[in-house]
N, C-alpha and C positions, 0 to 999 in steps of 0.2 A: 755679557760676553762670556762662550764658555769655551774652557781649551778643550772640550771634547767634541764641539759644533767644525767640521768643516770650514764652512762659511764665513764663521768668525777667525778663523784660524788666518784664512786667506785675507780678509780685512784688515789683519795684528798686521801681516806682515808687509800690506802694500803702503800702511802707515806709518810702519818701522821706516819701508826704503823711503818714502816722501818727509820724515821728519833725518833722516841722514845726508838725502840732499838740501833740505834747507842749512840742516847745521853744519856741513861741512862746505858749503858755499860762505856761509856768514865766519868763519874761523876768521878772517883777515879783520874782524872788524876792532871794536874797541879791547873786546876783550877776547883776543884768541886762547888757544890753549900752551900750558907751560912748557907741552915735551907732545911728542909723536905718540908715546907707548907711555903706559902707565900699569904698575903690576903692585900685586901686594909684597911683601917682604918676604914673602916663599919662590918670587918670582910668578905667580898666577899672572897670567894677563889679567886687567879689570876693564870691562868694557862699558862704553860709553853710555848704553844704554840698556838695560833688562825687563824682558817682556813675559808673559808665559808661555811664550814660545821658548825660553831656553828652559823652565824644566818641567817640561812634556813628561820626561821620562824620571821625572822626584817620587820617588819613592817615600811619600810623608812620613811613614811611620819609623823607618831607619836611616833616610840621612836629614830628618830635621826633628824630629820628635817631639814629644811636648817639653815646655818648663820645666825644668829637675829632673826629668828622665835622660836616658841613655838617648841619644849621643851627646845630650851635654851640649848643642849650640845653642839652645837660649839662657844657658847657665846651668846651676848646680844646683839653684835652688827655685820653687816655681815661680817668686818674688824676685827674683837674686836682679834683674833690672830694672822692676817698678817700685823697689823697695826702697833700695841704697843705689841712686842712680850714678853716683860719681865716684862711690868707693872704688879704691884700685887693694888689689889681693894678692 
């Protein structure tokens, strides 16, 4: 599957809405969900489910970078969470 095909694109997303109605039909069942809305502690919304459709538009090189590079989300260091998986800093 490639997020630059068209075809696939429209696939991602008719299996997005077919896996949204199964899950959100099945919420009553044993194990529903805790709350309506759920965010990170910045308030971000966090959503149910993430495909490559939401980042079409990522910019690899400056907002995820590599290990030890700037911007710093897979760490500080290129090891820093295959290393010491549990150290808290």
């Amino acid at each position: 599957m490639s997020i630059n095909d068209p075809k696939d694109m429209d696939e991602l997303k008719a299996s997005r809405r077919e896996w949204e109605s199964k899950f959100l039909s099945s919420t009553s069942g044993p194990a529903p969900e805790l709350r309506d809305h759920f965010s990170t502690m910045s308030g971000l919304p966090i959503e149910r489910l993430y495909t490559p459709e939401d980042v079409e538009s990522l910019d690899y090189k400056a907002d995820l970078g590599h290990p030890g590079e700037f911007p710093f989300t897979r760490g500080v260091y290129p090891t820093m969470y295959r290393g010491r998986l549990w150290t808290r800093r």
